[in-house]
C-alpha positions as CSV (number, residue, x, y, z in Angstrom):
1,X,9.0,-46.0,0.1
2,X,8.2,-48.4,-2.7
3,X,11.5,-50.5,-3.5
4,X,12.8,-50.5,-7.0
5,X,12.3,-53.9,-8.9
6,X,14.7,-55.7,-10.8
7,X,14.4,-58.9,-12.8
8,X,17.0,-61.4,-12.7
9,X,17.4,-63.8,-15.6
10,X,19.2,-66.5,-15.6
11,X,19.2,-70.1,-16.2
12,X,21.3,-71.5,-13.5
13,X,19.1,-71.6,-9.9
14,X,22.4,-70.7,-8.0
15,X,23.2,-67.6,-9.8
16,X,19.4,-66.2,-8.9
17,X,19.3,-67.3,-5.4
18,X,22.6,-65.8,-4.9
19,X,21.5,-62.1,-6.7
20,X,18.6,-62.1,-5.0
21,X,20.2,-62.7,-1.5
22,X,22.7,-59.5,-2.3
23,X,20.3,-57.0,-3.2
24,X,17.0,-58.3,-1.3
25,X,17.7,-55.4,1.5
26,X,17.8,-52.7,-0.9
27,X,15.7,-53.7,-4.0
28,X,12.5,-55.9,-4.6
29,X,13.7,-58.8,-6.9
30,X,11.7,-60.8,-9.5
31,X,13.7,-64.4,-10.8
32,X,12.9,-65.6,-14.1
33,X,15.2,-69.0,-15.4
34,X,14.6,-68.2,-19.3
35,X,14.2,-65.4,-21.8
36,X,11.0,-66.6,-22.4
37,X,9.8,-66.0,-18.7
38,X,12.0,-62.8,-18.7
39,X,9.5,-61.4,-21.3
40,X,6.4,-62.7,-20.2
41,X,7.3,-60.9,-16.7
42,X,7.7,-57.8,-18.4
43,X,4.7,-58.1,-20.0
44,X,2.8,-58.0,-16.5
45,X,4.3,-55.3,-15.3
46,X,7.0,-52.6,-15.6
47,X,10.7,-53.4,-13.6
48,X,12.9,-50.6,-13.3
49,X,16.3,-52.7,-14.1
50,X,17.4,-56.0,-16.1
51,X,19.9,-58.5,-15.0
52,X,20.4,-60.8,-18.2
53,X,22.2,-63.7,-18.8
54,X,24.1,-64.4,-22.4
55,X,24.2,-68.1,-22.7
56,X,20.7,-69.3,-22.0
57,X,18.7,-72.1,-24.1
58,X,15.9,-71.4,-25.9
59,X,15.9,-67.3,-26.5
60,X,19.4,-66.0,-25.5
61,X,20.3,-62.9,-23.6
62,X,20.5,-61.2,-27.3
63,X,17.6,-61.8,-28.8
64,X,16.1,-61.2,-25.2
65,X,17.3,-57.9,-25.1
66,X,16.6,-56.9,-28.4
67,X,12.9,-57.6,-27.5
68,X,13.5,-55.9,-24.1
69,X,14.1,-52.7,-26.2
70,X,11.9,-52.7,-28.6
71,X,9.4,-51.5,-25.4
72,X,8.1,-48.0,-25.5
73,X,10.1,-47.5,-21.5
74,X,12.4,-50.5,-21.5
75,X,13.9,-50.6,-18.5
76,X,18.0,-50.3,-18.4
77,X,20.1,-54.0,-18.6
78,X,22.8,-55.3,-17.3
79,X,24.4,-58.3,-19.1
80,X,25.6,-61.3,-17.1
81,X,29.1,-62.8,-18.9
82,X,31.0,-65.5,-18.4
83,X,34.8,-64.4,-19.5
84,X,34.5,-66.3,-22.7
85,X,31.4,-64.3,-23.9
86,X,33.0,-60.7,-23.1
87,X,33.1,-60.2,-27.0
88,X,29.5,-60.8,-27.2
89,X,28.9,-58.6,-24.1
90,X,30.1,-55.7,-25.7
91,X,28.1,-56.8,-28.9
92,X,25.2,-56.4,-26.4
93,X,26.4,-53.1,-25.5
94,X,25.9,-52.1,-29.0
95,X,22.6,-53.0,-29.1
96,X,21.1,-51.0,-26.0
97,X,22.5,-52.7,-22.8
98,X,24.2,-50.5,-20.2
99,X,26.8,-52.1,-19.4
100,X,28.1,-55.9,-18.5
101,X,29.5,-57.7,-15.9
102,X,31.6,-60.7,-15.5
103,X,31.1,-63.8,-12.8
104,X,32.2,-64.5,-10.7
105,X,30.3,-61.0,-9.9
106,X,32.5,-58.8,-7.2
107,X,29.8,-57.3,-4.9
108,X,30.5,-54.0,-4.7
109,X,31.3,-53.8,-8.6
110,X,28.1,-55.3,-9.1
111,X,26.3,-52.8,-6.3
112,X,28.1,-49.3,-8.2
113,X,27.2,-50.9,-11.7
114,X,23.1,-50.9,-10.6
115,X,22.9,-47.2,-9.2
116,X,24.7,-46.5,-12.0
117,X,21.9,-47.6,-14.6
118,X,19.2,-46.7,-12.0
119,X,20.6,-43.3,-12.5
120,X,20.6,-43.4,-15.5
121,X,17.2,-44.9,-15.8
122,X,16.3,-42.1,-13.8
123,X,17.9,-39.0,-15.7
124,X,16.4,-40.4,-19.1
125,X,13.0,-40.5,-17.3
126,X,13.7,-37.0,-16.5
127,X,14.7,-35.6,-19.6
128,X,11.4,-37.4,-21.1
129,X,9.5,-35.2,-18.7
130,X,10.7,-32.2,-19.7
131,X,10.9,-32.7,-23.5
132,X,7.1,-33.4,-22.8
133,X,6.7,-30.7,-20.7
134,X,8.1,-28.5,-23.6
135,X,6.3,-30.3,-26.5
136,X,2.8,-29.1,-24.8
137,X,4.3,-25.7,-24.0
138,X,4.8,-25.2,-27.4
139,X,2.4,-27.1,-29.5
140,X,-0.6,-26.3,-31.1
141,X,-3.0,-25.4,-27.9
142,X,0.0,-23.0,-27.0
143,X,-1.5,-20.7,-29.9
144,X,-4.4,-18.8,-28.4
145,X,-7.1,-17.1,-31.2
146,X,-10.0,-19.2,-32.4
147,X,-9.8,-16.6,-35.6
148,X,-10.1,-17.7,-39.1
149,X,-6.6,-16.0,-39.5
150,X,-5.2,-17.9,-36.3
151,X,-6.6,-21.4,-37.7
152,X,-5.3,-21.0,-40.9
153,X,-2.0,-20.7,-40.0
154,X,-1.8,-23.4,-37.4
155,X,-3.3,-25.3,-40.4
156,X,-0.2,-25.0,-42.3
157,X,2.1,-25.3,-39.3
158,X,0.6,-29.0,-38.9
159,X,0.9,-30.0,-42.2
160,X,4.2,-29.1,-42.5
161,X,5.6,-29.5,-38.8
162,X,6.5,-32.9,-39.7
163,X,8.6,-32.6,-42.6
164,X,12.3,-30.9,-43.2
165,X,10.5,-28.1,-45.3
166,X,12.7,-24.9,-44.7
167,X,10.1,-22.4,-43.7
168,X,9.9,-18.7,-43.6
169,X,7.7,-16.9,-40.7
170,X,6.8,-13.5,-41.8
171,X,4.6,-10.8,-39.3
172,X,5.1,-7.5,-37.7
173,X,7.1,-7.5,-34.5
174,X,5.6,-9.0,-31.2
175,X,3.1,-11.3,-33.3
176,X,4.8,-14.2,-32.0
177,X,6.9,-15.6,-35.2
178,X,8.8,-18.1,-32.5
179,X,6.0,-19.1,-31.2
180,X,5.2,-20.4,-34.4
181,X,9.4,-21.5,-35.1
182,X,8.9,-23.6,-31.7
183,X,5.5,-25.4,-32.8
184,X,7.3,-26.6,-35.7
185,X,10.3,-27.8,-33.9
186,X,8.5,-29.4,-31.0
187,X,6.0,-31.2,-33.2
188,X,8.9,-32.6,-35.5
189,X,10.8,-35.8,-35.5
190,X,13.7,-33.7,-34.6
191,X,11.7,-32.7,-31.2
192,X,14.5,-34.9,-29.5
193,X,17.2,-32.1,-29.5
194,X,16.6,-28.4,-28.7
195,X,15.7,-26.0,-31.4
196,X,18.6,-23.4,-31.8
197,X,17.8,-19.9,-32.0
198,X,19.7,-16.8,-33.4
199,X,18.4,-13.5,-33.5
200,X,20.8,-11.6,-36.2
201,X,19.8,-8.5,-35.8
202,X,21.2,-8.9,-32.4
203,X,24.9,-9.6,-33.5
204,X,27.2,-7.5,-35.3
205,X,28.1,-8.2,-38.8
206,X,31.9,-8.9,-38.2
207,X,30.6,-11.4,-35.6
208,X,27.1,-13.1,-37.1
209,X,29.3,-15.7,-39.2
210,X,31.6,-16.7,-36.7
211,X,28.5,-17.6,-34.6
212,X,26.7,-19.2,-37.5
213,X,29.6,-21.5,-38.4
214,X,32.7,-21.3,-35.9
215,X,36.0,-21.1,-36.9
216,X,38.9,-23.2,-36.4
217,X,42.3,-22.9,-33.8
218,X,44.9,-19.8,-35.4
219,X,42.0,-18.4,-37.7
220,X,42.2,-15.2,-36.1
221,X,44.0,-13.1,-33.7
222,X,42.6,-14.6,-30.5
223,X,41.4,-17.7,-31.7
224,X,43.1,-20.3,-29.3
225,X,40.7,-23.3,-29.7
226,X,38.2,-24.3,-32.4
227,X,34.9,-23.2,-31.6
228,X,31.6,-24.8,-32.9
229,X,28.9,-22.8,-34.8
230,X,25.5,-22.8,-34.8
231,X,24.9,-24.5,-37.7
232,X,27.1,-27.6,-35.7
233,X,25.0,-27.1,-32.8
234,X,21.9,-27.5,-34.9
235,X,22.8,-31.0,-36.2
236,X,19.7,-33.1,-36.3
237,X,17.9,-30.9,-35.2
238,X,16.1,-27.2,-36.6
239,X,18.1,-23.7,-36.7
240,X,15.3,-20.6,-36.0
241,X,17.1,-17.5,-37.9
242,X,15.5,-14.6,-36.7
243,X,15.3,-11.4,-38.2
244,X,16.8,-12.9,-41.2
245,X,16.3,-9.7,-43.4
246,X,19.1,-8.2,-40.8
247,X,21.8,-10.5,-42.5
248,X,24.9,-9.3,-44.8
249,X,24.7,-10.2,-48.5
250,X,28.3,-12.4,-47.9
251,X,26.9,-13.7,-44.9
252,X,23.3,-15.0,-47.1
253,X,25.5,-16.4,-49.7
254,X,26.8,-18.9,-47.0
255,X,23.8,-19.7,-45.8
256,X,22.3,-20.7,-49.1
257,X,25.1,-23.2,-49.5
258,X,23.8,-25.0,-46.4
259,X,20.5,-25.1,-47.9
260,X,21.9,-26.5,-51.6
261,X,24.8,-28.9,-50.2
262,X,23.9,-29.2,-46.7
263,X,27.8,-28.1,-45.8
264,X,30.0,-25.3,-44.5
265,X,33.1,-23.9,-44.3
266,X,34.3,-22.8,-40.6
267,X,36.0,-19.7,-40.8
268,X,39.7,-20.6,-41.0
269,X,38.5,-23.9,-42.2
270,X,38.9,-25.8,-45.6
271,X,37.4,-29.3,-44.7
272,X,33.7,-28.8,-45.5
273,X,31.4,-29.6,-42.2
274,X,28.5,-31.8,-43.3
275,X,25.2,-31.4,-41.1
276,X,21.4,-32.3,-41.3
277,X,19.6,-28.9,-40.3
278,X,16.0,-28.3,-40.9
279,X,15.9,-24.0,-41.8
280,X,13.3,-21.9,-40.2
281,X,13.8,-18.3,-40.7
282,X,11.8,-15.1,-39.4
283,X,11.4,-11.8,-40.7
284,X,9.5,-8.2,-40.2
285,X,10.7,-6.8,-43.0
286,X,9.0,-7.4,-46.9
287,X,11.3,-9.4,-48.5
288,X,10.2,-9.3,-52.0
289,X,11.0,-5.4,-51.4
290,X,14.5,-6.1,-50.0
291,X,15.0,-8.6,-53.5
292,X,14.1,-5.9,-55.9
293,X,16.3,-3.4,-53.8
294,X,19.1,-5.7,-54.1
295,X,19.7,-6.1,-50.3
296,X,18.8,-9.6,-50.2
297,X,19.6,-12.5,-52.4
298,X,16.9,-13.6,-54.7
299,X,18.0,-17.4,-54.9
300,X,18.1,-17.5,-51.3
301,X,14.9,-15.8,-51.0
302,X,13.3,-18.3,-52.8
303,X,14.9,-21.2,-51.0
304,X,14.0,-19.5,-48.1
305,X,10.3,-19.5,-48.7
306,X,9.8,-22.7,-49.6
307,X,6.5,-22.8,-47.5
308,X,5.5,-18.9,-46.1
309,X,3.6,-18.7,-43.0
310,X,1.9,-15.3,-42.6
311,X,1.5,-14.4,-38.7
312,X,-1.4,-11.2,-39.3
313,X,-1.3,-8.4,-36.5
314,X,-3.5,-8.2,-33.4
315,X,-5.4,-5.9,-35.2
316,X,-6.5,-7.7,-37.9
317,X,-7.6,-10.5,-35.1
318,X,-9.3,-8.9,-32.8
319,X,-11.8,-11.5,-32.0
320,X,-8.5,-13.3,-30.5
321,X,-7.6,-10.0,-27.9
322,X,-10.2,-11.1,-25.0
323,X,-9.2,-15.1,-25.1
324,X,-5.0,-13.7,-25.3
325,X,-6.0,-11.0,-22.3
326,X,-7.7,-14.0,-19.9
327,X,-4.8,-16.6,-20.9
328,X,-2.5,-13.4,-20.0
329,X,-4.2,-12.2,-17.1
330,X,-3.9,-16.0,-15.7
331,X,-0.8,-16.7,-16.2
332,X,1.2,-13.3,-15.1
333,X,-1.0,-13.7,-11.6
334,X,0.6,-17.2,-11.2
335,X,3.8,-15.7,-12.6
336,X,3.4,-12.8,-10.0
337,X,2.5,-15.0,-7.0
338,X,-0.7,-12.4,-7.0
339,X,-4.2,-13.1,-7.1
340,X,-5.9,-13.3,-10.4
341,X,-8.0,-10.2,-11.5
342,X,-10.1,-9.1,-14.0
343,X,-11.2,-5.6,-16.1
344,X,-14.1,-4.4,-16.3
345,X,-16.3,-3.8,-19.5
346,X,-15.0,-0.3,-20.2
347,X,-11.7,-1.8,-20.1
348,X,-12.0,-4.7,-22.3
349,X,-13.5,-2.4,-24.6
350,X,-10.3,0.0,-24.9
351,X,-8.5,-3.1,-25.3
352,X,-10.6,-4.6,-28.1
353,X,-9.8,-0.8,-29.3
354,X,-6.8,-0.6,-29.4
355,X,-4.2,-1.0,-32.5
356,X,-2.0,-2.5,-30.7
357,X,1.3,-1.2,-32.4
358,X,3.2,-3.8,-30.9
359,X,1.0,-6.6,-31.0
360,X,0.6,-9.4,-28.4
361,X,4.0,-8.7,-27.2
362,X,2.5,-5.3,-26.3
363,X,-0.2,-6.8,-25.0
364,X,1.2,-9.0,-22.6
365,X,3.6,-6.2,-21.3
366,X,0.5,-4.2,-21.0
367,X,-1.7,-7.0,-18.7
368,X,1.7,-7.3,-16.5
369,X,1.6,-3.8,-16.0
370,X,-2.3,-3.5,-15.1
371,X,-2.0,-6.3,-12.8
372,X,1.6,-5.0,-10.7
373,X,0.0,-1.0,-10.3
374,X,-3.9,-2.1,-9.8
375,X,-5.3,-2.6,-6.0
376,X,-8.4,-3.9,-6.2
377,X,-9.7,-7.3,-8.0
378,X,-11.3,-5.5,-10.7
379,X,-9.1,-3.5,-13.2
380,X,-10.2,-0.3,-14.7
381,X,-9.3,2.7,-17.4
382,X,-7.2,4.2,-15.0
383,X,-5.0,1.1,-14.8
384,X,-4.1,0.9,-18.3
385,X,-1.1,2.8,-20.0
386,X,-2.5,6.7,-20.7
387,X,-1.6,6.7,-24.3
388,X,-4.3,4.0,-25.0
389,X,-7.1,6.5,-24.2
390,X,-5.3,9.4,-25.3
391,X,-3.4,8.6,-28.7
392,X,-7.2,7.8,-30.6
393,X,-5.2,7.6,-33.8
394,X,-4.3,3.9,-32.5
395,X,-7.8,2.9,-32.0
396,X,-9.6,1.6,-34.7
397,X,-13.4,1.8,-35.0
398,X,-15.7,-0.8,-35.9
399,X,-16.8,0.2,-38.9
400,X,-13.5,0.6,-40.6
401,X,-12.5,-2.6,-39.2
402,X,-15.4,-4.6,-41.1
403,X,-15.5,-2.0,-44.4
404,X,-11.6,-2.8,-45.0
405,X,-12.1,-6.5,-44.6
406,X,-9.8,-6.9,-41.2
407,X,-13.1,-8.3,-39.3
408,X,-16.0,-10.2,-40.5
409,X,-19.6,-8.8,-39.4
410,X,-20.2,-11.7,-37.4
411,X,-17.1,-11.1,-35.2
412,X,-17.5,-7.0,-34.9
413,X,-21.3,-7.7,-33.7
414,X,-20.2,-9.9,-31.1
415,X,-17.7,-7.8,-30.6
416,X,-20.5,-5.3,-29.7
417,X,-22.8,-7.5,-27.6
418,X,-20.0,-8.3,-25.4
419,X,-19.3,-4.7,-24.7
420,X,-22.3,-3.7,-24.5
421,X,-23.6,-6.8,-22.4
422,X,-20.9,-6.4,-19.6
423,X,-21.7,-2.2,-19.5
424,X,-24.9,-3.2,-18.8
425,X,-24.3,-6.2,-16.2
426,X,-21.6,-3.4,-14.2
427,X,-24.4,-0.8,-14.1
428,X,-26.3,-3.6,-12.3
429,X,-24.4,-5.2,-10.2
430,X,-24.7,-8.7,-12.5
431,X,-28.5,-8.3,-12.1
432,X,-29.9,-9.9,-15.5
433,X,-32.9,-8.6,-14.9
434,X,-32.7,-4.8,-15.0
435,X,-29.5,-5.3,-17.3
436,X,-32.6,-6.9,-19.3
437,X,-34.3,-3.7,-19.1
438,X,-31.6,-1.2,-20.3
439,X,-31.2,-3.0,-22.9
440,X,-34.4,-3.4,-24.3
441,X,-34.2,-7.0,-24.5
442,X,-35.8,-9.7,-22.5
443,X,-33.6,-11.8,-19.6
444,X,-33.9,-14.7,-21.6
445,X,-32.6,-13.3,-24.8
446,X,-30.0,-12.0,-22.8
447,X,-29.2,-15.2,-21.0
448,X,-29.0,-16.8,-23.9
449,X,-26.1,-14.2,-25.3
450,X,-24.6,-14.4,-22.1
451,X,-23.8,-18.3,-22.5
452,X,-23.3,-17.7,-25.9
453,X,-20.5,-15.0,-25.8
454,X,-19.0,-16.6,-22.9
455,X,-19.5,-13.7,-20.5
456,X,-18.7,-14.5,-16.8
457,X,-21.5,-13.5,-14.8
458,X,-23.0,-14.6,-11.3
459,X,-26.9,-14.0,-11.3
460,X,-27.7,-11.5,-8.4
461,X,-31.6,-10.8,-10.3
């Protein structure tokens, strides 16, 4: 195992020889006698941990570090002190070192103080990962559909992903709407603290504003402690208020004063709470309906929807069901610890039927189900839910898709071909040839489609 490398800097020879003799068993160490050698290391080559002098001539131990941090992964620092310099040891804290320690150094002080910062060298390298990890999870390439609809909206989710814009998600249930409420968050400058996410449909009435803004000790029977909100949660960082058109007309009216003075009362309280919370909100329901009903506020409505993001049905993007059923497919077999499997064409073409009701939600639920009661590697008819085939008043023909503007001509016909094309290639066993031949078409034409449309096929002519 590779040792870990720290760089001690320090202008006095004794002081180095005498570091590097106490932790040469455990860690590779690399002496510089200046803060210009100290950076000129660095600049070769990464070290996981910085033991740095204060008084050295030429650039100091502050102005040392302050470079030292300026680095994309600076490594964590220790700052060496005489007693006389503790003042300016703790300055040094302030401006990114981990901690100090004083010489004469005690050993094992010195020893504790190192895992310590490797630790937490480690734990921020960690938490890096992971925010990375859930940056890619949820940015742009998370988004399956290559459909006009699809790239129009991650058009406007880039644009405004970037700015404190309160924005207002509106769709049909199961179209992903926090899907979207994620890509915004994790490709924001507040990316560096998790999103926070209330669904308030989910929570009573009596309850939904005690979680939105806590409440202080004695505000209520039962209240023992103060307990933090959401809202306090959400500081820096972006609030996703689901189901929004769920909410209580008292409850909308304290929300809107977060949105004009960027403060709130906890319940019990009467010290306003300041914080700096980016808005996204989500809602099935048509708002501009619930405004002229009276159920929902009109100024808040139109704070709300600053910028409006339109999520359209599966049915009105069906050109986006086969790339959602592969990503789908793949990723519940891996889920499932199961082998991956396919459908066949008279399969895909119920699903590129379908209505889908519930959208990709539905969807998904549906491939999970196929791929738990199916046997062999190829799924059939038989292995989707019976209402698919039987309901027909949730299918949707071609012709009414195109005539009523929910798929362009270009899209339905390919729509077609691909059907069509994989019938043929299961009649034959994949043998382009006679698939050729049914189809009145020669195999080059066909080939040609084949690549085109993106139809996985082994040649067995």
């Amino acid at each position: 195992m590779m040792k870990q490398r720290i760089l001690i800097v320090d202008d006095e020879g004794g002081v180095r020889e005498s570091l590097r003799m106490v932790l040469k068993e455990r860690f590779d160490t690399v002496p510089a006698n200046s803060g210009e050698e100290a950076l000129a290391v660095l600049e070769q080559g990464p070290v996981d941990l910085v033991l740095l002098d204060i008084i050295m001539p030429g650039i100091d131990g502050l102005e040392a570090l302050e470079r030292i941090k300026q680095a994309p992964r600076a490594p964590q620092v220790i700052m060496l002190t005489a007693t006389k310099t503790v003042k300016t040891a703790v300055q040094a804290m302030k401006l990114g070192a981990f901690d100090y320690i004083t010489k004469p150094f005690d050993i094992d002080e010195l020893l504790l103080l190192i895992d310590r910062a490797l630790q937490a060298a480690a734990l921020a390298r960690e938490v890096e990962a992971l925010r990375s990890e859930i940056g890619s999870r949820f940015g742009f390439d998370s988004i399956i559909g290559n459909s006009e609809k699809v790239r129009s909206v991650l058009s406007t989710v880039s644009m405004v992903a970037p700015l404190k814009t309160t924005v207002l998600i509106t769709g049909e249930s199961g179209t992903g709407k926090e899907l979207i409420a994620k890509a915004l968050h994790y490709n924001s400058p507040r990316t560096h603290r998790p999103m926070v996410t209330l669904n308030c449909a989910a929570i009573p009435e009596n309850l939904l504003e005690n979680e939105l803004f806590g409440h202080e000790r004695g505000a209520f029977t039962d209240a023992h402690s103060k307990q933090l909100g959401h809202f306090e949660h959400a500081d820096q960082s972006t609030i996703f208020l689901d189901e929004i058109g769920e909410m209580a007309p008292s409850t909308q009216a304290k929300i809107l004063r977060v949105l004009e003075q960027g403060e709130f009362l906890r319940i019990g309280g009467s010290a306003p709470v300041n914080v700096d919370v980016r808005i996204v909100a989500a809602t099935n329901r048509d708002l501009h309906q619930e405004v002229r009903e009276g159920t929902f506020r009109s100024d808040l409505f139109y704070r709300l929807n600053v910028v409006a993001i339109h999520v359209p049905p599966l049915r009105e993007r069906r050109e986006d069901i086969v790339p959602l059923t592969h990503h789908f497919l793949k990723a519940k077999a891996a889920a499932l610890g199961i082998p991956e499997r396919r459908f066949d064409n008279e399969a895909l073409d119920l699903l590129l039927q379908y209505a889908w009701p519930g959208n990709i939600r539905e969807l998904e639920n549906t491939i999970e189900r196929a791929l738990v009661l199916s046997r062999g590697s190829v799924m059939t008819t038989a292995d989707l839910p019976p209402h698919m085939a039987a309901n027909r008043e949730w299918t949707v023909p071609a012709q009414e898709s195109v005539l009523s503007g929910q798929t362009r001509l270009s899209d339905a016909v390919d729509q077609f071909e691909n059907a069509i094309i994989r019938r043929a290639l299961d009649q034959t066993d994949n043998n382009q040839t006679r698939a050729a031949e049914i189809l009145g078409t020669t195999r080059r034409i066909l080939k040609y489609k084949i690549d085109k449309l993106g139809i996985a096929c082994e040649d067995l002519s």
